[in-house]
C-alpha positions in Angstrom: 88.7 96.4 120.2 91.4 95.7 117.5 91.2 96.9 114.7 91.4 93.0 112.7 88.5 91.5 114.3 90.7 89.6 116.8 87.9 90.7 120.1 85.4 89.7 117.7 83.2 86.8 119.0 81.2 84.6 116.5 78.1 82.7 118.2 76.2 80.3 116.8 73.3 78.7 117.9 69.9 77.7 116.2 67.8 78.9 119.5 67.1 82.1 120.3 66.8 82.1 123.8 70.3 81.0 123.9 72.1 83.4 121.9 70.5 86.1 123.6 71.9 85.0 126.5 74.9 84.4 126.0 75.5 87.2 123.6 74.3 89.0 126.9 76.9 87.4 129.1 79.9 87.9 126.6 79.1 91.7 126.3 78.7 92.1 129.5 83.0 91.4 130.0 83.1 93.8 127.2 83.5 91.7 124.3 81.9 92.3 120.5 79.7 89.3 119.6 77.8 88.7 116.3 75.1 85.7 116.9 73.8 83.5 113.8 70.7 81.3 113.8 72.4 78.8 111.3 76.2 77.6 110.3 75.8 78.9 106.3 75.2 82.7 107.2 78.0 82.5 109.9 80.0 81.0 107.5 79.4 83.7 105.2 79.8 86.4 107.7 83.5 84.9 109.0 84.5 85.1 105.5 84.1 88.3 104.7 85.8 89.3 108.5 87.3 86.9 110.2 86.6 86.9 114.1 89.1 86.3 117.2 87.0 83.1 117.8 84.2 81.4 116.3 81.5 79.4 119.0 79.0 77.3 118.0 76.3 74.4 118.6 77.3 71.3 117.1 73.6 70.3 116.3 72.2 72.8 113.8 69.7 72.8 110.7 71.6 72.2 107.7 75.2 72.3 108.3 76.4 71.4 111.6 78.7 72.5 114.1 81.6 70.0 113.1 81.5 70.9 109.2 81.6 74.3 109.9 84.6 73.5 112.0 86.1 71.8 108.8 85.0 74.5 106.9 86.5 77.6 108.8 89.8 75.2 108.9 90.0 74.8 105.3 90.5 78.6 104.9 92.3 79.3 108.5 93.5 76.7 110.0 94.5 78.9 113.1 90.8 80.1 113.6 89.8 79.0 116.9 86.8 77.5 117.4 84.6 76.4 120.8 82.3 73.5 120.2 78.8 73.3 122.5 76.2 70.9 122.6 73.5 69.2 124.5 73.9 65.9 123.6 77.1 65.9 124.2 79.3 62.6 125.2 83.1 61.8 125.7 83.6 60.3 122.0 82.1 63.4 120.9 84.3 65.8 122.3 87.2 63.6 121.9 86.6 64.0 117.8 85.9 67.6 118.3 88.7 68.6 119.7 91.3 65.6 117.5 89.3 67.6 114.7 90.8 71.5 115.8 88.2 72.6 118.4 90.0 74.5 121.1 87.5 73.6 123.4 84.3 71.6 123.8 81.5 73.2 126.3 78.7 70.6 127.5 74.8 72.5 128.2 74.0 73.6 130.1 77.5 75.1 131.0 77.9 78.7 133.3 78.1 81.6 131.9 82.2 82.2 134.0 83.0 78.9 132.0 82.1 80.0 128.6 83.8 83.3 129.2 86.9 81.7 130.2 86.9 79.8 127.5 86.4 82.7 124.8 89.3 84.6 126.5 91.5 81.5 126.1 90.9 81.3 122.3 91.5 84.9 122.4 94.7 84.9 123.2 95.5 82.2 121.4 94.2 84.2 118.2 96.1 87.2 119.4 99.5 85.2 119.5 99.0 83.6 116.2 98.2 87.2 114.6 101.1 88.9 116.2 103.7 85.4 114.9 101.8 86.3 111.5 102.7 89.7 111.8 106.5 88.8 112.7 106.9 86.5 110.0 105.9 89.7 107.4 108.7 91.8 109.1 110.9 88.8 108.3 109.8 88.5 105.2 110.1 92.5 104.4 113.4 92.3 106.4 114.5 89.4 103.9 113.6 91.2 101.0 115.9 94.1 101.7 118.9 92.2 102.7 119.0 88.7 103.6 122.0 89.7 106.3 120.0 91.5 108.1 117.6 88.7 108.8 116.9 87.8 112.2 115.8 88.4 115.3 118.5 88.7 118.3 118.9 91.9 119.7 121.8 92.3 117.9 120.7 92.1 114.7 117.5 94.1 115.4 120.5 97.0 117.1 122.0 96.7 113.4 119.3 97.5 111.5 118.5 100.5 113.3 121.6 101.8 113.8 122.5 101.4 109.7 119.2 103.1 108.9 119.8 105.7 111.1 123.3 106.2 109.7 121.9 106.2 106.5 119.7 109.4 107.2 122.8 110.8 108.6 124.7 111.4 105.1 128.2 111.3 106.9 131.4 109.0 106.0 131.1 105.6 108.0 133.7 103.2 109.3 132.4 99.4 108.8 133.9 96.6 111.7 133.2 93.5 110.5 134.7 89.5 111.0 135.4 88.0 107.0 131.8 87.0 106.1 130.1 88.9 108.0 128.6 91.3 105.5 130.0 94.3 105.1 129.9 95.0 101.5 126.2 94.3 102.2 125.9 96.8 105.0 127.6 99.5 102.9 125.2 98.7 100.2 122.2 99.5 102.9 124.0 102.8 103.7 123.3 103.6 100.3 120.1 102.4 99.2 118.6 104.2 102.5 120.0 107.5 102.0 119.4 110.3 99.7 122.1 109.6 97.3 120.1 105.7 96.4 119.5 107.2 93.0 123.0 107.7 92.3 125.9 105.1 91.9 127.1 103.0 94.3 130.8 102.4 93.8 132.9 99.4 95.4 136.4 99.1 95.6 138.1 96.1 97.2 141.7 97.6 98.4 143.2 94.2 99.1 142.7 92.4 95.4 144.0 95.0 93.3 148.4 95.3 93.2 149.5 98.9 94.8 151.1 99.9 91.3 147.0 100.5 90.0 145.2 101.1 92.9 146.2 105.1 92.5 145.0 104.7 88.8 141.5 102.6 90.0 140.8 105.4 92.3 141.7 108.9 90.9 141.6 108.1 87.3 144.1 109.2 84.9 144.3 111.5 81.8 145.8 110.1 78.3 149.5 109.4 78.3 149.5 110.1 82.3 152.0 107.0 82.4 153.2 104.3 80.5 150.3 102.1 79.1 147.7 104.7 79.9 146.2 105.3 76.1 143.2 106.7 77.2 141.5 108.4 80.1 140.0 106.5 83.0 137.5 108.4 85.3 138.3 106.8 88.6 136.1 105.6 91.6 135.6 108.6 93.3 135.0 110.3 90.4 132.3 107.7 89.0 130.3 108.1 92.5 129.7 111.6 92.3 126.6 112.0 94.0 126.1 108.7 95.3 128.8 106.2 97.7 132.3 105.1 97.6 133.0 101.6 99.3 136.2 100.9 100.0 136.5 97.3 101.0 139.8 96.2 103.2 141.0 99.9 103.7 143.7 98.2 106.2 145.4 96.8 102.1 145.4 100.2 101.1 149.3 101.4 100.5 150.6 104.3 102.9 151.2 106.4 99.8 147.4 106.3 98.1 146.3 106.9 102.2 148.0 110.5 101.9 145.8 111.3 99.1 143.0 109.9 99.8 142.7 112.1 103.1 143.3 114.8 101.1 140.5 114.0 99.1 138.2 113.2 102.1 139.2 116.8 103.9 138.8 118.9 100.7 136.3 117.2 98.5 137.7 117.5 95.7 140.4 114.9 93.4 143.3 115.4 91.1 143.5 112.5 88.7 146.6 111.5 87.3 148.3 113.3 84.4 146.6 116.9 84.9 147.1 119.6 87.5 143.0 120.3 87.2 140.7 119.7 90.9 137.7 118.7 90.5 135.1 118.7 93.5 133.2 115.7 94.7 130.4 115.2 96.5 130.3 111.4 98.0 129.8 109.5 101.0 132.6 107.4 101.8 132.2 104.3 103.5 135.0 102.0 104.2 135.4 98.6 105.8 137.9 97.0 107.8 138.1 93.1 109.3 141.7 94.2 112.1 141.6 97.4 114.4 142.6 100.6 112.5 143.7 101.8 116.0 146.2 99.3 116.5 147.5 99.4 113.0 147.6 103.2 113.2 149.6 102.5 116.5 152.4 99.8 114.6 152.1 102.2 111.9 150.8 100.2 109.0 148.0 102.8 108.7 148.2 106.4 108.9 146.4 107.8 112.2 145.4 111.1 110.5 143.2 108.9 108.4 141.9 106.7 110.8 140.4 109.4 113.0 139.2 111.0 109.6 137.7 107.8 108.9 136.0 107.0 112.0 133.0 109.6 112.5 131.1 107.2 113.0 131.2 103.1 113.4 129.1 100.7 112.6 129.9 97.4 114.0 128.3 93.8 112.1 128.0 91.1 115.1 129.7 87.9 114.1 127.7 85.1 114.1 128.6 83.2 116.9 127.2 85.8 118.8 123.6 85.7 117.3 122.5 82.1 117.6 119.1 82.4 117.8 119.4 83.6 113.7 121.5 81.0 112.9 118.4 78.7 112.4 116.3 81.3 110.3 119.5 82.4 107.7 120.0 78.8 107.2 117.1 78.0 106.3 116.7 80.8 103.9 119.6 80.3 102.4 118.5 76.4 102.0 115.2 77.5 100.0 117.4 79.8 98.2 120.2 77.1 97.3 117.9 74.3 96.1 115.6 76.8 93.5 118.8 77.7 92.2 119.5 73.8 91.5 116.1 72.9 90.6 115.7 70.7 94.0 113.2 70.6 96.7 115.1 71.8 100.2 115.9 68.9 101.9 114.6 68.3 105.6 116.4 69.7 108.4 118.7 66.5 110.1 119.3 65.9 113.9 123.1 66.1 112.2 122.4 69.2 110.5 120.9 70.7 113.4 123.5 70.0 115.5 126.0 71.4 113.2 124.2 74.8 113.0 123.7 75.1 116.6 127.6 73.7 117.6 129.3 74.9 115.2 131.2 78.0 115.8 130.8 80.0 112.0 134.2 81.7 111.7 133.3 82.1 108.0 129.7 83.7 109.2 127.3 84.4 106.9 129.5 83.6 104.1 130.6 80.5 105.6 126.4 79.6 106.8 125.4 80.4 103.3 127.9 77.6 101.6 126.9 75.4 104.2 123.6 75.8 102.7 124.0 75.1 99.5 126.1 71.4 100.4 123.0 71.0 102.1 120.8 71.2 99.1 123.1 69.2 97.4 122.8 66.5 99.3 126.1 66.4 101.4 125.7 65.8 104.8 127.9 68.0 107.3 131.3 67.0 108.4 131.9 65.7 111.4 133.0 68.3 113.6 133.0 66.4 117.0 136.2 67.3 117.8 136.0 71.4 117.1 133.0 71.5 118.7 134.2 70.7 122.1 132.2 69.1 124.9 128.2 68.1 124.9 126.6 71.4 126.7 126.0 69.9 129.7 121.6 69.5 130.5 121.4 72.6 132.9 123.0 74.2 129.9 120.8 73.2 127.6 117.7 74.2 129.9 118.9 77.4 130.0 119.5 78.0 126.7 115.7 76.7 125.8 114.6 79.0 128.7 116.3 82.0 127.2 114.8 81.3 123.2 111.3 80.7 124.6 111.3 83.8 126.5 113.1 86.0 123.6 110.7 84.2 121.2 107.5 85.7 123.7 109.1 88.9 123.6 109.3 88.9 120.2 105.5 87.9 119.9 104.9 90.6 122.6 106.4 93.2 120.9 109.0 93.8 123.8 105.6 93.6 126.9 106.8 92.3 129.5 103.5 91.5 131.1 101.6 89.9 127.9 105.2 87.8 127.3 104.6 86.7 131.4 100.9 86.2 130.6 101.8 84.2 127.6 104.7 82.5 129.5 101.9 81.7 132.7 104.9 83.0 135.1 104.3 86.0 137.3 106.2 89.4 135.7 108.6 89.8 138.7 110.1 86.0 137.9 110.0 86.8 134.2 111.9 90.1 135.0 114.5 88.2 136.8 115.1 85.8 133.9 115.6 88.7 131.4 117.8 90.1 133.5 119.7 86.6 134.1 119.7 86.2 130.4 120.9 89.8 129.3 117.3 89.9 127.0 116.4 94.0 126.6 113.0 94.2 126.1 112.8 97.0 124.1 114.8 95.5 121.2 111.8 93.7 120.2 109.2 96.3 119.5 
């Protein structure tokens, strides 16, 4: 039995006769059932632990079967509930079930049919739970970093691999497409590991000029050069303890390179203006949107600190290649965007959908998030028609609905294959075929 109360069956029935029988019956396929005589103790009983499903006799003393139906819904709408009844008719189970019953069982009914039925709203239960469940990993997910929102394999491969890194307490490389987050990544390196209560430093080598970036990073002493009237502790000095990010490490000038392996090799820096070494203790973690390797190659960047520099990689997925998040990040960032301008978020538009579904995000999450926020100003997208290329064709577009649905399942099912195929209603062999087809890896998703 789970541990929520999801196996939990609540019967209700004003005769005795008949909850002991079909308390009996539902026991008897090994199922946990609590019977009430009335509607107001039931009530009282789901309240204080909700049930997987909820059955009961529409024609009860006091409250009846249909209010305690509206009542159950008022605090769970998801809570499914069977309806029963003697006196039963086709209008009557036609407002029973346009009013949230699941199902509607007509006495005297057998006991395989009631049984069925339970198991039905069962699952049902269990799916709704698990999405609940999901939507809190989102939500915790979106409180650590919104760029790590999502739920494609890829993303889900990220966030392992950076909290793993992070443990790991070793210099990291950062691959990463303009936009695509890896300032925010190196931030996660940091806040992870056991140097989060010490400074996180960030230094963007392309938008400084070469004549200071020596000065920005090793500091300099008084009178060190012209202009410098007092001493500057540098960046790696100020992140003792804690991270260095160096943004756009390709910018970096051949000259600074030469020392900065030296300082990565030894631990230890010599500011400017003094013959004194002091040691450091830092992660480094530096970021790069070309391939070192080929600019080590043209020789543009030095291959002694390329190889120093790449223990280990962490590469962010651009978005193109995470579609299935596209929908989610939007829509945070639209909630996001219109609190900040005092708006309500504007509903999502066949045109806007289109857009974020077409639209092949070369700007990435920096480029999705602006989108956003034209969005909650009220300007409509621009017509792309003519970067987007041709209409997906409709066997296209079925297999793209096919492959979300089953990811989605997978998702639900926390990477089981056979509750996703139960789910699904298609045998486990086809379902195995289509993840196969579709490049899905179960195991992302637990």
């Amino acid at each position: 039995m789970s541990g929520d109360g999801s196996e939990r069956v609540v019967f209700v029935d004003d005769e005795e006769d008949v909850r002991r029988a079909n308390r009996q019956s539902l026991e008897l396929d090994g199922l946990t059932v609590d019977t009430f005589a009335d509607a107001e103790s039931a009530l009282a009983a789901v309240l204080a632990a909700p049930p997987g499903v909820v059955v009961s006799d529409v024609r009860l003393p006091g409250l009846d079967g249909r209010a305690l139906l509206e009542r159950l819904h008022r605090v769970d709408p998801d809570l499914p509930v069977i309806l029963i009844t003697g006196h039963g008719d086709i209008s009557m189970a036609v407002a029973a079930l346009r009013g949230g019953a699941v199902d509607f069982l007509a006495k005297p009914y057998p006991a395989d049919a009631l049984i069925a039925s339970v198991r039905r709203a069962l699952e049902r239960r269990r799916l709704v739970l698990d999405n609940r469940r999901l939507r809190a990993r989102l939500d915790a997910a979106l409180d650590e970093d919104p760029a790590f929102l999502g739920v494609s394999p890829e993303i889900v491969r990220l966030r392992r691999l950076v909290r793993d890194v992070a443990a790991a307490d070793v210099d990291v490389l950062v691959l990463g497409e303009t936009g695509s987050g890896k300032e925010v990544v190196a931030s996660a390196l940091h806040r992870w590991s056991r140097r989060a209560e010490r400074n996180f430093v960030a230094m963007n080598c392309g938008a400084l000029p070469d004549s200071v970036v020596e000065s920005e990073l090793f500091g300099h002493e008084a009178g060190a050069f012209t202009g410098a009237l007092k001493r500057r502790i540098g960046r790696i000095e100020h992140a003792q303890g804690g991270t260095l990010f160096l943004d756009e490490i390709e910018s970096m000038p051949l000259p600074i390179q030469v020392k900065l392996l030296r300082v990565l090799q030894e631990r230890s820096v010599e500011p400017l203006g003094t013959n004194e070494i002091r040691a450091v203790d830092m992660r480094v973690v530096a970021a790069t949107k070309v391939d070192l390797g080929q600019a080590a190659a043209q020789g543009t960047f030095r291959d002694d600190l390329y190889h120093r520099l790449n223990v280990i990689a962490v590469a962010i997925p651009p978005l193109r290649d995470r579609r299935e998040d596209v929908t989610l990040l939007f829509q945070h960032f639209l909630a996001r965007a219109a609190a900040r301008f005092g708006r309500e978020p504007p509903p999502m538009t066949p045109p806007v959908r289109d857009h974020l579904q077409r639209h092949e995000w070369p700007g990435n999450v920096r480029e999705l998030g602006h989108f956003a926020e034209r969005c909650a100003l009220g300007f409509p997208p621009e017509d792309r028609a003519a970067e987007a290329g041709p209409t997906p064709s409709l066997a296209e577009r079925v297999e793209r609905f096919e492959r979300d649905l089953i990811r989605d399942e997978l998702i639900v099912a926390g990477g089981d294959v056979r509750l996703a195929a139960e789910a699904l209603g298609t045998p486990r062999k086809t379902l195995y075929d289509k993840i196969g087809r579709y490049g899905l890896v179960p195991t992302d998703y637990r």
